[in-house]
Each structure stands twice: as structure tokens, then as C-alpha cells.
C-alpha positions as CSV (number, residue, x, y, z in Angstrom):
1,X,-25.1,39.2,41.3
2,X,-26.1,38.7,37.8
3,X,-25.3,41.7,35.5
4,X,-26.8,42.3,32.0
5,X,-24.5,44.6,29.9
6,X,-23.7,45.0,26.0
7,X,-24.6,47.7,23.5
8,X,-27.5,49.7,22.1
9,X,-30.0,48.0,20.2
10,X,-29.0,44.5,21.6
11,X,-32.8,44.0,23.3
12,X,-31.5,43.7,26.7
13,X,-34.4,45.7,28.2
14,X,-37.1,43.6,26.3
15,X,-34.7,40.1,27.2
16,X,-34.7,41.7,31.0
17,X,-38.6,42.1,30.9
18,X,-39.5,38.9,29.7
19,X,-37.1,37.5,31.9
20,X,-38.7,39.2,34.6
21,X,-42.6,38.1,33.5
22,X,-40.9,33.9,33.5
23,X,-39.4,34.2,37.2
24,X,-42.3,36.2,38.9
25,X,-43.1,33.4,40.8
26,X,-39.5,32.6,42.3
27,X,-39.0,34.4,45.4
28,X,-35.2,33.7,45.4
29,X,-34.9,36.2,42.4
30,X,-35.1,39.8,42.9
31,X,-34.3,42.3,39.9
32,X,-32.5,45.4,41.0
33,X,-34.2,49.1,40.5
34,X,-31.4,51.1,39.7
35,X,-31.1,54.6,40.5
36,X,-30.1,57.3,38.0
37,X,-29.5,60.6,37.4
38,X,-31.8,61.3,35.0
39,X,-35.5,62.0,34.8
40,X,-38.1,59.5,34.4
41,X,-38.9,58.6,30.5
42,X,-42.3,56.1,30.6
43,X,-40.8,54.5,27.2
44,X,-37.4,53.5,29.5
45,X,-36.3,51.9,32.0
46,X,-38.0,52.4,35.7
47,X,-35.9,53.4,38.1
48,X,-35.4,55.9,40.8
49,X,-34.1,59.5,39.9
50,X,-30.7,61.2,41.6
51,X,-29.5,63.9,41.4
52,X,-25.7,64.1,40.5
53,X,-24.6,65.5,44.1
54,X,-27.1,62.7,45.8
55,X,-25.2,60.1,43.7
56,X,-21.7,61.3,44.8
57,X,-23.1,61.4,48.2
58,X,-24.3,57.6,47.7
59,X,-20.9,56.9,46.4
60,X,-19.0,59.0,49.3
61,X,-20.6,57.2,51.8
62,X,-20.6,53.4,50.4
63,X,-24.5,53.4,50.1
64,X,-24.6,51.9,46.7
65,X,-23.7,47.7,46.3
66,X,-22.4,49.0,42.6
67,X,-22.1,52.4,41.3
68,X,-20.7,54.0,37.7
69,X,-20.7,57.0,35.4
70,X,-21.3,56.7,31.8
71,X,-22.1,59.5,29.0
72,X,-22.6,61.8,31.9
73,X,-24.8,59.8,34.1
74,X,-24.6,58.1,37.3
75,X,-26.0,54.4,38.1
76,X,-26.6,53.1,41.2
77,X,-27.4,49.6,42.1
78,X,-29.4,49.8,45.5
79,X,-26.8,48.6,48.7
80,X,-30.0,46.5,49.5
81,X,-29.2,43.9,47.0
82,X,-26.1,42.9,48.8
83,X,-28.6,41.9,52.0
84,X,-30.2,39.7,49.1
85,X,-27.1,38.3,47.8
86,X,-26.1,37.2,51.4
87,X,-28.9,35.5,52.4
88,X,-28.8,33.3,48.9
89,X,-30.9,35.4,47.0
90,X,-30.0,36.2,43.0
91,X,-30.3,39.4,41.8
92,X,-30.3,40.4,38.4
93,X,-29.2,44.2,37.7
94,X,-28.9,46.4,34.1
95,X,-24.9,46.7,34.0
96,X,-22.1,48.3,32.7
97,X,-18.7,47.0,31.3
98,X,-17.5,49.8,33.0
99,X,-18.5,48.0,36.5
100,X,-17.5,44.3,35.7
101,X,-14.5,43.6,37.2
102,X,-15.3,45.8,40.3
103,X,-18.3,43.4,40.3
104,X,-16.6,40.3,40.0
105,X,-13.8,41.3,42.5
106,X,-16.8,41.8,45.1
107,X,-19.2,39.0,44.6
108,X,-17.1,35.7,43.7
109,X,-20.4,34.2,42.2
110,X,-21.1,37.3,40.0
111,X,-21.9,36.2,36.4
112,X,-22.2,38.8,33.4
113,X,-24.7,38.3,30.9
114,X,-23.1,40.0,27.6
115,X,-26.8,40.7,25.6
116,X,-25.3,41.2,21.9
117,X,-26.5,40.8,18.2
118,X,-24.5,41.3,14.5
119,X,-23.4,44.7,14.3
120,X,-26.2,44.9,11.1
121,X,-29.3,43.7,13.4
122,X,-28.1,46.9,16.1
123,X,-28.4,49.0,13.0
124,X,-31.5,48.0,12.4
125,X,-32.7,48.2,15.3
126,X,-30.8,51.5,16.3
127,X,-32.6,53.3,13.2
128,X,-36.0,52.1,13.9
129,X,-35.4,54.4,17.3
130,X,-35.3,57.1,14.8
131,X,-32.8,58.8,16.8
132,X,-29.6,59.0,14.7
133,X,-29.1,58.4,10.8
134,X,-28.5,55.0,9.5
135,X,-25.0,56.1,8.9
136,X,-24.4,57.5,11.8
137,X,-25.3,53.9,13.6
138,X,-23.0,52.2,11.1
139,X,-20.0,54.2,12.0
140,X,-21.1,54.2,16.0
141,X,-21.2,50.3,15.7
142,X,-17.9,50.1,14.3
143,X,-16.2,51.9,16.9
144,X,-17.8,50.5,19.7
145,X,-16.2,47.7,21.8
146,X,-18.9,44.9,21.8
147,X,-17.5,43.0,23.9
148,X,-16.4,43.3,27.5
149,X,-12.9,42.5,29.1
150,X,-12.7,39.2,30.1
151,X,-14.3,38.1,33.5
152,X,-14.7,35.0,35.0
153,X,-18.7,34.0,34.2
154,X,-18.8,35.7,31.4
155,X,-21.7,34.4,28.9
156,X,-22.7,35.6,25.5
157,X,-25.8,35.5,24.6
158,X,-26.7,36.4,20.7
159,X,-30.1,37.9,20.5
160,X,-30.7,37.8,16.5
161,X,-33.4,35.1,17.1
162,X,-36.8,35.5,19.5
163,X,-36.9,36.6,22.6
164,X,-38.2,33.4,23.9
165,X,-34.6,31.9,22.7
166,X,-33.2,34.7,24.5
167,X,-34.7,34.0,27.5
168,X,-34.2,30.8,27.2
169,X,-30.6,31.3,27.0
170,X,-30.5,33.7,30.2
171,X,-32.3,31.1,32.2
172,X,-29.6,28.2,30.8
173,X,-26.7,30.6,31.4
174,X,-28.4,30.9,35.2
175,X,-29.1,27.5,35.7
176,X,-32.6,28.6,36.5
């Protein structure tokens, strides 16, 4: 289990898809469609919608290989990637901090991929979103906790270059 967490504006969707477009070809790589409870926005992330009482019913009944609330939303990571896991296959899911060490408690080989930049390049890239005022991103950043608690394959990868370096790091990181 490979998890990709870190904060807003760190590029870890565009790192994720590139990623993706690089390992097409490996069929020993599978990348998790999570499923959410929230509708389907084309400029986000794909993934399968929930409602919030067929997430707690996921949850209930252990049909989820990881599962979390944050800002009022629930993610699921599909209990079909565990099959994957056991027979040898990676699988590379959008995480949470909130889910690390539940994650690294249940698969031993789980590394977390902390996708980060300067706290001025998240500005930046925070207000081109156009979403909250420049400010308001400042004093967001500086609250925030950018990094995770400390897990055992924990790699930080700095994204204030391309995104082929990014990739490139991911792929070193993975040994891929």
C-alpha cells in the first residue's frame, strides 16, 4: 500500500496522474478509485460517490481496506485492494494523515508518500484556485501541520521543481 498525502496546493493530483500515465504499462500496479461522499466534480478527482449512511455501512461492516472522515467527508479505499496487495500487487491510493498509522499497523510494507512544497509555492498555487484570498491562504498555511506523524516509510517528496522530477522522485521512493 502506497499512500499519497500532504496539503492543498502540493500537486499531488497532477504528481498522481503523471505517475499514473509512466506505469500504464505495469500490471503489478494498480491505483485505487476511492469512494466519497461527495458528488462528482469533472475538474477533481474521479471516484465513486457515497452517501454518508452507505459509507458508515461500508465502515460497519469492514468493506473498506482503509476508510476516514475529514472536513465532513468520508473516504473509502475499495476492500479490493487488499486482494491486490496479497497477491504482490502495489497499489497506490490518495491518503490522509489522518489514516497513516492505521495503514501502517495493517500492511507492514505500507510506504507514505508526503507530496509537499514551501509554504509560499502552496500560496501560490492556493490563489491561482481563486477560491480563498491570498491572505486567507497565508494564515491557513501557517496553521496547518505539513507534516505527518512519523511512520515507518515515510518519504518526502518536495514538489517546487517539474513534475517530471516529481515523478521521478515517486518512482525512486518506490523503487520502481
Amino acid at each position: 500500500m502506497v499512500l499519497v498525502v500532504g496539503p492543498s496546493g502540493a500537486g499531488k493530483d497532477t504528481l498522481m496522474s503523471a505517475l499514473r500515465d509512466r506505469l500504464k504499462d505495469r500490471q503489478d500496479v494498480h491505483f485505487a478509485r476511492r469512494a466519497i461522499t461527495r458528488a462528482c466534480d469533472p475538474d477533481a478527482e474521479d471516484h465513486e460517490t457515497l452517501t454518508h449512511h452507505e459509507f458508515a455501512t461500508r465502515v460497519a461492516n469492514g468493506e473498506t481496506a482503509l476508510a476516514w472522515e475529514a472536513h465532513g467527508l468520508g473516504y473509502v479505499i475499495p476492500k479490493a485492494c487488499d486482494a491486490r496487495i496479497l497477491s504482490g500487487e502495489t497499489v497506490i491510493a490518495n491518503g490522509s494523515r489522518r489514516v497513516l498509522q492505521r495503514a501502517a499497523d495493517k500492511y507492514q510494507t505500507a510506504i507514505v508518500l508526503l507530496i509537499t512544497a514551501p509554504v509560499d509555492i502552496l500560496a501560490d498555487r492556493l490563489a491561482r484556485r481563486g477560491r480563498e484570498s491570498r491572505a486567507d491562504i497565508e494564515r491557513r498555511l501557517q496553521r496547518a501541520d505539513l507534516e505527518p506523524q512519523t511512520v515507518d516509510n515515510h518519504v518526502r517528496i518536495e514538489t517546487s521543481g517539474t513534475i517530471d522530477d516529481g515523478v521521478q522522485k515517486m518512482l525512486a521512493a518506490l523503487r520502481l
